[in-house]
N, C-alpha and C positions, 0 to 999 in steps of 0.2 A: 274550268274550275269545278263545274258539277262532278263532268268523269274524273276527275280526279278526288272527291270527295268519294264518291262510288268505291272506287279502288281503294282506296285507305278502310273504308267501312267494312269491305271485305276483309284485306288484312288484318283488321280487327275480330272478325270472328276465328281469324285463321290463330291470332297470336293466343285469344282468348281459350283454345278450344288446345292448344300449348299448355300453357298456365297449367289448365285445370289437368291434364293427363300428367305432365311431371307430378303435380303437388299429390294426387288420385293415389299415384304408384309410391311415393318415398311414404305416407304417412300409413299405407295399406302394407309398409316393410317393415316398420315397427313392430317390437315384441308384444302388444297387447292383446289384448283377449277385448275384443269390444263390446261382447255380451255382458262383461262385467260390471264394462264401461257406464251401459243401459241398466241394467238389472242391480248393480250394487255388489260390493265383495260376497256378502252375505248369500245371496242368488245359491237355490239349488241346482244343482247336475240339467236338471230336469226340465226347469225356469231357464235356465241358462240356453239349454241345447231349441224348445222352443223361440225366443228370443231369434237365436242365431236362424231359422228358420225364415222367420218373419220378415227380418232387414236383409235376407238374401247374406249375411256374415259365413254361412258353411260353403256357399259356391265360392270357385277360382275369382282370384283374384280381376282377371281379365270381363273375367262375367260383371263379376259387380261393378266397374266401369262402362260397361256396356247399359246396363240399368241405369247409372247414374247418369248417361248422357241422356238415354231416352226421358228421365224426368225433366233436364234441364231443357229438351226442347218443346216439352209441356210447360215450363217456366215455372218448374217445381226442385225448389233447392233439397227438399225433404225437411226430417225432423232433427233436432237437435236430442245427441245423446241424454245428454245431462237433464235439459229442462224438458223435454219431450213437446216443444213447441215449434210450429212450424218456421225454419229459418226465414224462408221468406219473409213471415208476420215480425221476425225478431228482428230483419233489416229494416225492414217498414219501418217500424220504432225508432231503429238506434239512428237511420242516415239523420233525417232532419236535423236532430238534434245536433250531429258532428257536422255537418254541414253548415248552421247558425254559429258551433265554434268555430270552427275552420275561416268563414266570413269574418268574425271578427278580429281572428289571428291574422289574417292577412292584408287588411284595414290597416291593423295598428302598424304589420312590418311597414307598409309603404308610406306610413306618417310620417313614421321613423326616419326609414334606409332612403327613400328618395330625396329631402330636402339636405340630411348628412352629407348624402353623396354627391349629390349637387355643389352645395359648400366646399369641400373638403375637394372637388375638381379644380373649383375656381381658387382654393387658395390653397393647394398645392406647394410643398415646401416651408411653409408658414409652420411654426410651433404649435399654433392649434392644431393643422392638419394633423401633424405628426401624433397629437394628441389623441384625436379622436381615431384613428387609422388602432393607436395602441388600444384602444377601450374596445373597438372593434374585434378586433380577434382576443381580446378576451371574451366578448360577447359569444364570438362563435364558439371559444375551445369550451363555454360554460357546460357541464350537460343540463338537457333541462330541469330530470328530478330533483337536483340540486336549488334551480331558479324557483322553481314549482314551490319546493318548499321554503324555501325561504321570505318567499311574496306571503305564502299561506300564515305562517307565524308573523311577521312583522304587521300584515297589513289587517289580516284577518282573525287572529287569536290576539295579539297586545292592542293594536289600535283599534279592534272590532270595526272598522268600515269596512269591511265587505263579508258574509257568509264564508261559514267556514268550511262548505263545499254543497254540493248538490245541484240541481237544474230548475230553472225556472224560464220560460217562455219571456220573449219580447213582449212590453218593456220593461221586464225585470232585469233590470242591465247587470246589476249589481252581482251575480251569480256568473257572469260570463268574462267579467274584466279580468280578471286574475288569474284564468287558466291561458285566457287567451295571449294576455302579456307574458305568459310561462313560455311560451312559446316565439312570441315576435322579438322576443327583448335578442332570441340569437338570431333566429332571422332576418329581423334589421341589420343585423353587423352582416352578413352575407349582401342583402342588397346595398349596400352602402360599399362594401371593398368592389362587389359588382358597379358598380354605377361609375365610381370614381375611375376605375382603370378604364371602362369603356371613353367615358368622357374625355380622358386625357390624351387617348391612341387618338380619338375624333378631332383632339384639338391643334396636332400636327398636321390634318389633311387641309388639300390646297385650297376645298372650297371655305373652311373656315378662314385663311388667312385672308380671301378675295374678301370675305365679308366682312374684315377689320379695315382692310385696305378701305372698302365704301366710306368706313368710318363710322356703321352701325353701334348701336350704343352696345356694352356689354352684356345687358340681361337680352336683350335681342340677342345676339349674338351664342350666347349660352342655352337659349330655352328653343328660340326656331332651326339653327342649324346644329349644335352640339348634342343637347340633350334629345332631340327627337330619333338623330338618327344615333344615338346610344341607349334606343329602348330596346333593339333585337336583341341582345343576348338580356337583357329584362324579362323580359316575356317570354322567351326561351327559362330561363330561370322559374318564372313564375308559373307556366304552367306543368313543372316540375314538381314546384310546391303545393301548389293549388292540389294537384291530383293527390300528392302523398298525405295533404294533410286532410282529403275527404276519404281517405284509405284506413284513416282512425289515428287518433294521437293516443297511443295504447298510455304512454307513461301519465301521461299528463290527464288524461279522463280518469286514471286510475288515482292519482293523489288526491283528483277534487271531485271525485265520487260523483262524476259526471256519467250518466249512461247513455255513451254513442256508439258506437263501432270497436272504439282501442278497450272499453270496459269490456264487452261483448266478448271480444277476442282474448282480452284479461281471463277473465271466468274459462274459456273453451281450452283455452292452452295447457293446464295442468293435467284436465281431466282426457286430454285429445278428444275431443268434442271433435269428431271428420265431421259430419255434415255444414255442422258452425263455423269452421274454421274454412273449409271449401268455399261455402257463399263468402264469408269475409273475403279471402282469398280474388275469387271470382270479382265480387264489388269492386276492390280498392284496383285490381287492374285494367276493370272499365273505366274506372273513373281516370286514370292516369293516361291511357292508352287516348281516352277521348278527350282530357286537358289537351295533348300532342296534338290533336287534329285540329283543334281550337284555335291553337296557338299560330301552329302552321299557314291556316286559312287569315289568321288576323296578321299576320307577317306581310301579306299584300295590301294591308288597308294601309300601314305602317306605310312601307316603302311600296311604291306604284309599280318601280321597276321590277319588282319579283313576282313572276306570274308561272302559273301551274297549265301545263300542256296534257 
């Protein structure tokens, strides 16, 4: 298990050090002028060409990758065009806070998506199934900004029980519920169609039906041998989500004026903020890259039989 943790950890610098040379070169092909970027339309000839000096913007393209590695393995993302603050300091900031959402968006999916999908295994064919199966891929086809706002008026501007956006730390819960449900209300319909096809493929194998034959009771029957071993493509799923939604929930930080990673990336995108959008970049695929490793490694606590050589 170790050297195979070793290995992957590698890989990860290898995939990571990917990422950042594709993203490096397509945003250094765009038509802009990044002195501008820094300095402002206004910037003189003069202002501009020093500028371009400073952040190394006159040298080849190649060069300036070259730089930009050498800061990264100082564990220095550099400066942000726009706000002239250190990215690093600007992740510092935003992770916690999309991470706190992120936790609680994923909370609520498994409130959700696991006891539906539990349900909706065992009564499979049943008009409710069918029911809740239909509400389901509504949930999924929902987009969020849609859910987003629609929670924010109803819950937030007519009923006033919850702020009508912004961040407050735990246990100011009330600031977290709403963006967080903007989000789990579809990703519960994903774990729940997840859960229930897993559960039902489980419910034709042999050793399920040895364990009816015993004559073990039902919730037995569903929760020690169906559902446990219908949690691998779960956890596969989940550290999917896990990774992408500490990678920043750009729509939904941006409705509820939340400032984590997706707001961050909000602001850096119009302006092509490169250095902002690099660390964003850079962040959200460690974080996903290392969910996989997580996930991987917890695949053997799951099941015994799967082990890493």
């Amino acid at each position: 298990m170790v050297n195979y943790i070793v290995r992957r950890l590698g890989w990860v610098v290898v995939t990571l050090f990917g990422i950042v040379l594709i993203n490096f070169f397509v945003m250094h092909m765009l038509p802009i002028n990044y002195a501008k970027v820094i300095a402002g339309t206004h910037a003189s000839a003069v202002t501009l060409k020093e500028i371009a000096q400073n952040y190394g913007l006159d040298k080849p393209t190649w060069y300036q990758f070259l730089l930009y590695i050498h800061q990264l393995a100082q564990l220095n993302l550099g400066y942000s065009y726009q706000l002239h603050l250190p990215v690093s300091a600007m992740l510092a900031t935003a992770i916690p806070k999309t991470f706190y959402l992120a936790l609680v968006a994923v909370i609520f999916e498994l409130l959700i998506g696991i006891p539906l999908g539990i349900w909706t295994a065992r009564h499979a064919g049943t008009l409710l199934d069918s029911m809740v199966i239909a509400l389901s891929l509504v949930g999924v086809s929902l987009p969020t900004f849609a859910v987003g706002s629609l929670l924010l008026y109803i819950f937030a501007f007519r009923l006033a029980w919850f702020p009508l956006g912004g961040f407050a730390a735990f246990p100011h819960i009330g600031y977290v519920i709403l963006p967080a449900l903007s989000y789990a209300i579809t990703g519960a319909a994903y774990y729940t169609r997840l859960l229930r096809s897993a559960m039902l493929d489980i419910g034709d194998a042999d050793y399920v039906r040895t364990a009816w034959a015993k004559g073990l009771s039902a919730n037995r029957v569903t929760m020690r041998h169906v559902f446990r071993n219908a949690l691998i493509p779960m956890v596969t799923f989940f550290g999917l989500d896990f990774g992408g939604l500490l990678g920043g929930l750009l729509v939904t930080e941006s409705i509820f004026d939340w400032p984590g990673i997706g707001a961050m990336t909000f602001r850096a995108i119009p302006v092509v903020d490169v250095p902002t959008l690099l660390g964003v970049v850079l962040f959200a695929s460690f974080a996903i890259v290392m969910m996989n490793l997580i996930v991987d490694v917890f695949y053997a606590v799951i099941d015994p039989r799967i082990s890493y050589s």
